[in-house]
PLY file of the C-alpha trace (Angstrom):
ply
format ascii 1.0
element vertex 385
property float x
property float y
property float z
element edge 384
property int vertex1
property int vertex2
end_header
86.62 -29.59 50.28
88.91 -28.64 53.51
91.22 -26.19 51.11
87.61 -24.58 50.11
86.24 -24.38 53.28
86.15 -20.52 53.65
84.47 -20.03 50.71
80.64 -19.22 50.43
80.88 -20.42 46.81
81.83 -23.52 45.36
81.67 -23.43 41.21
81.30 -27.63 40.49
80.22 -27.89 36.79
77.42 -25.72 35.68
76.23 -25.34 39.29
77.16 -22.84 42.16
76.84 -23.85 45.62
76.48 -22.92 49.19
78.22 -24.26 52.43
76.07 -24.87 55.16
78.93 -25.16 57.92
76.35 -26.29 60.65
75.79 -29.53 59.16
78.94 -29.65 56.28
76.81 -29.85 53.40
76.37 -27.90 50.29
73.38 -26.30 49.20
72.70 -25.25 45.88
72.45 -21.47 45.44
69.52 -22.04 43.09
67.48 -23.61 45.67
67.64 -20.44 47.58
66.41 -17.85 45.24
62.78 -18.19 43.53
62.04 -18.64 40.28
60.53 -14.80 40.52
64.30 -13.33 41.25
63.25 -13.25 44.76
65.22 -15.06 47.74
63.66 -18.47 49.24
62.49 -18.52 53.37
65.84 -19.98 54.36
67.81 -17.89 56.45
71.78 -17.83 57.65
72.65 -16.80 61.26
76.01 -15.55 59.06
77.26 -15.52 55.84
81.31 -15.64 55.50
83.03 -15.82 52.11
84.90 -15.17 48.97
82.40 -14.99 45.94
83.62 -14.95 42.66
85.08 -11.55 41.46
84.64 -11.85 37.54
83.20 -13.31 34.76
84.36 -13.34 30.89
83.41 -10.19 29.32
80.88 -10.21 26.84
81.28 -8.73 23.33
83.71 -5.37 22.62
84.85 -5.04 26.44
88.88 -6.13 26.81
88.54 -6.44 30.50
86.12 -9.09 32.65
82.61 -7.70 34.34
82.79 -7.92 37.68
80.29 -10.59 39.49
81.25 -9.87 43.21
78.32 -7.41 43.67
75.98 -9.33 42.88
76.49 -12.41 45.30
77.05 -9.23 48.39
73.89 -8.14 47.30
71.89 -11.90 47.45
73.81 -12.55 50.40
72.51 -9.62 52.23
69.52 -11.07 51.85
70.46 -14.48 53.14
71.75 -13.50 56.37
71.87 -10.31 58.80
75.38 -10.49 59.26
77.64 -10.99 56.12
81.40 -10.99 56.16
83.37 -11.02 52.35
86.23 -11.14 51.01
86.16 -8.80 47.59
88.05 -6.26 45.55
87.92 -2.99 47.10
87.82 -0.81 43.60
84.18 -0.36 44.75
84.87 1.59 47.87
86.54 4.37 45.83
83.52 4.86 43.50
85.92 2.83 40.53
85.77 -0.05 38.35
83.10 -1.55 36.41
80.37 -2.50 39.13
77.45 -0.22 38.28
77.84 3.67 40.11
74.86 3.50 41.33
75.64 0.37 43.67
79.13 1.55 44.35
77.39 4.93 46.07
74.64 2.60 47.50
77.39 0.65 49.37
79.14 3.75 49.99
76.04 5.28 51.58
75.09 2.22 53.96
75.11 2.69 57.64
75.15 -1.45 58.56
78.75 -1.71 56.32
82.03 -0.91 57.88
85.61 -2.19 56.37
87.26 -3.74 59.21
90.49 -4.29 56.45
91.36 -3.06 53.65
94.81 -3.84 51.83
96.07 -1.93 48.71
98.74 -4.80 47.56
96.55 -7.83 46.58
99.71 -9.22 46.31
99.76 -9.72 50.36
96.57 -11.07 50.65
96.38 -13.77 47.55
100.29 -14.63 46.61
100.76 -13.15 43.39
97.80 -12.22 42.19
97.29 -8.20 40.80
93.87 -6.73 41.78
93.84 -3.12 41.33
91.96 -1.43 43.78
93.25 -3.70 46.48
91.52 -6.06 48.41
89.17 -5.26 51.22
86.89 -7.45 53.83
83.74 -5.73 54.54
81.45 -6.45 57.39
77.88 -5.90 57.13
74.82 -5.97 60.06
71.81 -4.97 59.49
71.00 -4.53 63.21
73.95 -2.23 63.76
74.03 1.39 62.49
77.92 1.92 61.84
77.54 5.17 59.67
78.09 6.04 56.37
81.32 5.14 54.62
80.48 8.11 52.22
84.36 8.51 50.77
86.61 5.66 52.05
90.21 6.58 52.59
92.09 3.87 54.28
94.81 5.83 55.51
94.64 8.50 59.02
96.96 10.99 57.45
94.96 11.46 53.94
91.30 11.47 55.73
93.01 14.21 57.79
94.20 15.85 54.67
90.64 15.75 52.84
89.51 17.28 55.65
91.17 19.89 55.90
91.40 20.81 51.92
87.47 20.23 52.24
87.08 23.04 54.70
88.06 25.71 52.21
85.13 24.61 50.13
86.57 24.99 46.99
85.25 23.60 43.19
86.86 20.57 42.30
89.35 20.49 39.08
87.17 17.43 37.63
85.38 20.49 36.74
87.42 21.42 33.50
88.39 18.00 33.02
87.05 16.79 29.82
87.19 13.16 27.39
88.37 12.77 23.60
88.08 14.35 20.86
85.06 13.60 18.43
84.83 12.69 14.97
82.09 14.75 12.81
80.86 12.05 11.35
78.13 13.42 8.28
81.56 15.48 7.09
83.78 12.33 7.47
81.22 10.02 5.33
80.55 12.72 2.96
84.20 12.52 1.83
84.98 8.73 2.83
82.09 6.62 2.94
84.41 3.35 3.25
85.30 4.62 6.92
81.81 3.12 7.88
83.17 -0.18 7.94
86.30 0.69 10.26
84.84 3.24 12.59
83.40 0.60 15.60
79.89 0.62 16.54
79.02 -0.33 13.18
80.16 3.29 11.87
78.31 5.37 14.58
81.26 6.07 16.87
82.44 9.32 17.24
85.06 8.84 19.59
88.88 8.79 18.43
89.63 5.54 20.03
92.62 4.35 20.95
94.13 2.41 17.46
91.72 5.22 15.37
95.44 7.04 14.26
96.36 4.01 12.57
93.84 2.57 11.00
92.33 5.49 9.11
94.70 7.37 6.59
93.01 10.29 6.74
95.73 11.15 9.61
99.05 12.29 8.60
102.26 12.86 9.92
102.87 16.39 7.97
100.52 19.36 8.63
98.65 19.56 5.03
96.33 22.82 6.06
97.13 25.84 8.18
93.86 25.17 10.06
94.36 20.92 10.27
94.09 20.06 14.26
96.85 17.91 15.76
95.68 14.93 17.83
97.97 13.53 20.74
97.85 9.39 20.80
99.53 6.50 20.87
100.98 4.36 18.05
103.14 1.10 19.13
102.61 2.34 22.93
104.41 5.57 21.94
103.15 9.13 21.60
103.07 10.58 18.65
101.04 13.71 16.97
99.22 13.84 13.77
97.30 16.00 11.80
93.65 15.69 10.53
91.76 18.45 8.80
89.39 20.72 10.63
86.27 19.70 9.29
86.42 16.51 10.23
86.43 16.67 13.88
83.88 18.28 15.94
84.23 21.51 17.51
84.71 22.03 21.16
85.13 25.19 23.52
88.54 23.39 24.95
89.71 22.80 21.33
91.07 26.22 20.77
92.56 26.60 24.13
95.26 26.06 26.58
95.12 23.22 28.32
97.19 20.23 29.85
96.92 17.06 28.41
97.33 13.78 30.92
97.34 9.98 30.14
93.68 8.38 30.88
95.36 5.58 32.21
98.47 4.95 34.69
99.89 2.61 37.04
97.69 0.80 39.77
96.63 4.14 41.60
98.36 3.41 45.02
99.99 6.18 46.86
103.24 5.69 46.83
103.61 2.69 44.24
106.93 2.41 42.72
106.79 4.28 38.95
108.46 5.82 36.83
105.56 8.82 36.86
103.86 7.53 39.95
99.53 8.09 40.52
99.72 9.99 36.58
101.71 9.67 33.83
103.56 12.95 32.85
101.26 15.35 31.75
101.89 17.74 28.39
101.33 21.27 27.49
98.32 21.14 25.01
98.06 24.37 22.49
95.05 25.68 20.38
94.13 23.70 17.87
95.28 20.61 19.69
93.18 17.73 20.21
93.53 14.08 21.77
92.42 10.31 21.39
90.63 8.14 24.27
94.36 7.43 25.81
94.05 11.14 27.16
92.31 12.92 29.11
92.51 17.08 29.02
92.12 19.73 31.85
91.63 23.76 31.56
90.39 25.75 28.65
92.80 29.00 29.23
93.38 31.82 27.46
97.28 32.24 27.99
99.49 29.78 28.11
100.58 30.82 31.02
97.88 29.88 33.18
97.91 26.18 31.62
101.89 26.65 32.77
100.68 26.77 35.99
98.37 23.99 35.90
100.78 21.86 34.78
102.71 22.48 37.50
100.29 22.06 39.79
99.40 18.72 38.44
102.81 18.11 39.21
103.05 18.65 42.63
102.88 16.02 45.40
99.30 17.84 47.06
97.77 17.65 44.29
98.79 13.80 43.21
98.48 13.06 47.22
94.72 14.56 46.55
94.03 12.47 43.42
94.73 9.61 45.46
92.01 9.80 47.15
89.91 7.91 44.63
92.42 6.90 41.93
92.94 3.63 43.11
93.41 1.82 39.53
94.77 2.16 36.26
91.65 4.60 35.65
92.50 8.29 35.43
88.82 9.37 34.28
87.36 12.92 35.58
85.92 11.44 38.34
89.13 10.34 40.15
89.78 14.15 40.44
86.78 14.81 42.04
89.15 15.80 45.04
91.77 17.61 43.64
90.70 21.98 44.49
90.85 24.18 41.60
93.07 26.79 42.37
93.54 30.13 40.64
96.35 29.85 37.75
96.76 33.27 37.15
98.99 35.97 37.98
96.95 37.20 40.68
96.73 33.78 42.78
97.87 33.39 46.21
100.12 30.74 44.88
103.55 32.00 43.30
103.52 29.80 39.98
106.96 30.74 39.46
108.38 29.09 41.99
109.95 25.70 41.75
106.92 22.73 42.01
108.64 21.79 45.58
108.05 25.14 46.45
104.60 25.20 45.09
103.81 22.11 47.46
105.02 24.19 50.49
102.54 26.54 49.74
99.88 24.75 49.16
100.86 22.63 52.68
100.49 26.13 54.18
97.30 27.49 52.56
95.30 24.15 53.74
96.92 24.12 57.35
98.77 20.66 57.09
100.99 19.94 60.24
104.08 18.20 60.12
102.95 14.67 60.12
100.39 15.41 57.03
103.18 16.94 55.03
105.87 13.96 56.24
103.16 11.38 55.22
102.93 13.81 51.48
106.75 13.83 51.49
107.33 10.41 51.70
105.06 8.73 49.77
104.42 10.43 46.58
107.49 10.85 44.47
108.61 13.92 42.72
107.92 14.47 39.25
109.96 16.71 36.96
0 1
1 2
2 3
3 4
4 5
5 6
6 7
7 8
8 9
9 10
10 11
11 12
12 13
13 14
14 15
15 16
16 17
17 18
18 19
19 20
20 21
21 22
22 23
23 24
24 25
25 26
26 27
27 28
28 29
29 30
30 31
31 32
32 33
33 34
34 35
35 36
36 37
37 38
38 39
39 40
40 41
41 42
42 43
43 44
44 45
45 46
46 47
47 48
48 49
49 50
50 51
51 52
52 53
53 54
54 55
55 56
56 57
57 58
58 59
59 60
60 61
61 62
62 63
63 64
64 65
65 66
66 67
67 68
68 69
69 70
70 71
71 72
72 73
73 74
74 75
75 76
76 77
77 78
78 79
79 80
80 81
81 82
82 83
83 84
84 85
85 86
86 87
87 88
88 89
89 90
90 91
91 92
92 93
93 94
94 95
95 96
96 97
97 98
98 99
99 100
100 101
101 102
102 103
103 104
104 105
105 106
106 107
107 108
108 109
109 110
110 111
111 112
112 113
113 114
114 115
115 116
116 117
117 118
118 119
119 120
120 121
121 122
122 123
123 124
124 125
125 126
126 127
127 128
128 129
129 130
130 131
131 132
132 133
133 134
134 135
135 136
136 137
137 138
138 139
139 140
140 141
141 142
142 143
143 144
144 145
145 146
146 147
147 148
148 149
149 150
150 151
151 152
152 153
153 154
154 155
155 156
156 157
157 158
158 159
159 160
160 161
161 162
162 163
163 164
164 165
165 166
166 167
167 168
168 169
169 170
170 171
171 172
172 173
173 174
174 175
175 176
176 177
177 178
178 179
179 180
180 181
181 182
182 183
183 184
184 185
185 186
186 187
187 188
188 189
189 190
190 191
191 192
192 193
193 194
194 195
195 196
196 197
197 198
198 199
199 200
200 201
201 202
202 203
203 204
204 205
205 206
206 207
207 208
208 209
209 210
210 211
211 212
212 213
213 214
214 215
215 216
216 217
217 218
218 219
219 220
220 221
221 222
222 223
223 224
224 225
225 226
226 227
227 228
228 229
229 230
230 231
231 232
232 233
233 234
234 235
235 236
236 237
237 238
238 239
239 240
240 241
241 242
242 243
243 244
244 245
245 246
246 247
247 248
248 249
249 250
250 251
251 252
252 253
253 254
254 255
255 256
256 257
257 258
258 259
259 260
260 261
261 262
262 263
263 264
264 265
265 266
266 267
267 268
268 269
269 270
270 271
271 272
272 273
273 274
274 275
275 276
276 277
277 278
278 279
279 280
280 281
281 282
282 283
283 284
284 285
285 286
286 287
287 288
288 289
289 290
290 291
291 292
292 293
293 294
294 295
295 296
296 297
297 298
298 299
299 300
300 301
301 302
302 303
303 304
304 305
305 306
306 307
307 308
308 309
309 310
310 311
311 312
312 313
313 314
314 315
315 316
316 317
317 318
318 319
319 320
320 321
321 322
322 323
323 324
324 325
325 326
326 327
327 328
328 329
329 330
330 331
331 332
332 333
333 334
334 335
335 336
336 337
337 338
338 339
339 340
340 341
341 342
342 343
343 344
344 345
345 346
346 347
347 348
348 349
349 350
350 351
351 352
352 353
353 354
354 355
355 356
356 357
357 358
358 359
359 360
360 361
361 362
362 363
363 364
364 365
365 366
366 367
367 368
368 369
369 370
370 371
371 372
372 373
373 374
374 375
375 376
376 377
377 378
378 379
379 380
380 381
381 382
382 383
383 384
């Protein structure tokens, strides 16, 4: 057991155990928890470990559940101090452990993080964990403050801030999911679809493979009025056409807007990628819609203002921003929670027509970043075309 020592959990069989280092002998973790849910009268001075991180996903998922939170949680009750060893996705409000715990964690004064490593790779030897790897620290007799928005790095909690102090909306604001299906007019013409639409025909979501499996896309515009969906077919993108009534109408749908991939490298500032933090964002016109590999943002008028916006996305503040809590593959509306919306027309204090590494100087300007915030912007975040 020497090579398992550090462990609070030890999987043998069917059974999970406990290490009682005091006397060397294992405990089984059944024995401390009560039939009711509740957790038995035996108590731990301290509780160090590395619980389990996953289990097997169940039905339709294509990625594990994660199990970690759930063995922080019963050891919090074992012990008033508790040390782990976990992913970190958590701290950033990402991944699949439930929101509401994430914000719970977030929002407890007896947790602190004294390490957190983006590259799992440094911690466990080859092993990817996006999100990075983090070792929190828990007493319940201490009061360390809120966590509220972890940022491991000085510069970027600087950064936040500062770009906080303006007290602008957030861009997850216009930031918006896929385009629907409208279903009663899609059965109406093709009832067979039923049996290929998932959820047992009740999805309305264009997922991901929904381009290729139903015919009712085509590669030619048929109708002057047909909307063209952005998605991916054999991991390229590709457009096709689907008529109007069979897709449900939006406000975005007949607007400017800036289409960007809904997942996208590991998140880590300053990762080595080809399109680094996002993958490169497209110009979307009226009448354009998307599948669940996209995300869109803005629902302009002119296409010049969703110019603009695509420049901005472009710029190093604003990926150095998203940063902040994109810190997987995950590019949902809620990683750009900390991205400000800025004013994309004409009469902005920004001058869209300027180069995007121009752009970035003003922005570093407007928010008041000194020469070590824009040197840690500079060299991290690549530039994207």
């Amino acid at each position: 057991m020497e090579d398992r020592q550090l462990e609070m959990v030890v999987d043998e069989g069917e059974e999970v155990k406990v290490k009682n280092w005091l006397n060397d002998r294992m405990i089984k973790f059944k024995d401390l928890v009560e039939s009711e849910g509740g957790v038995s009268n035996m108590k731990f001075d301290v509780v160090i470990g590395n619980p389990p991180y996953n289990k097997k996903a169940i039905g339709a998922s294509t990625s594990d559940d994660p199990i970690y939170h759930v063995f922080m949680q019963e050891s919090y009750k074992l012990a008033d101090k508790v040390i782990l060893v976990t992913p970190g996705r958590f701290l950033f409000n990402a991944g699949k452990t439930p929101k509401a715990w994430n914000m719970k964690m977030l929002n407890d004064k007896h947790l602190k993080v004294p390490y957190f490593e983006y590259d799992s790779k440094k911690v466990f030897a080859n092993i990817l964990i996006p999100g990075g790897i983090a070792i929190t620290y828990r007493d319940k007799n201490q009061d360390y403050g809120k966590i509220e928005t972890f940022i491991p790095h000085k510069e970027l909690r600087n950064i936040l801030i500062k770009v906080s102090n303006l007290k602008q909306d957030s861009l997850k604001k216009i930031i918006y999911n896929q385009s629907r299906f409208d279903l009663n007019a899609l059965y109406n013409d093709y009832p067979d679809y039923k049996n290929i639409i998932g959820n047992n025909g009740r999805d309305k979501r264009l997922r991901q493979i929904i381009m290729e499996r139903l015919d009712i896309f085509t590669i030619k515009q048929k109708r002057q009025d047909d909307i063209k969906i952005l998605g991916l077919i054999e991991r390229e993108r590709v457009y096709r056409y689907i008529p109007k009534k069979y897709i449900e109408y939006v406000d975005w749908l007949n607007k400017y807007k800036v289409f960007v991939p809904a997942a996208n490298g590991s998140g880590a500032i300053g990762e080595v990628d080809s399109t680094p933090l996002i993958g490169a964002p497209v110009l979307g016109l009226p009448g354009e819609g998307i599948t669940q590999t996209f995300i869109g943002i803005g629902l302009f008028s002119s296409e010049e203002e969703a110019g603009n916006l695509l420049k901005y996305i472009k710029t190093k503040f604003a990926r150095t921003m998203l940063g902040v809590l994109k810190v997987t593959q995950g590019n949902n509306p809620d990683t750009w929670e900390k991205v400000p919306i800025q004013d994309f027309t004409s009469d902005s204090d920004i001058d869209w027509t300027k180069s995007i590494a121009e752009i970035d100087q003003q922005l570093y300007k407007k928010y008041g970043l000194d020469e070590e915030e824009i040197n840690f912007i500079e060299s991290n975040v690549k530039e994207m075309e």
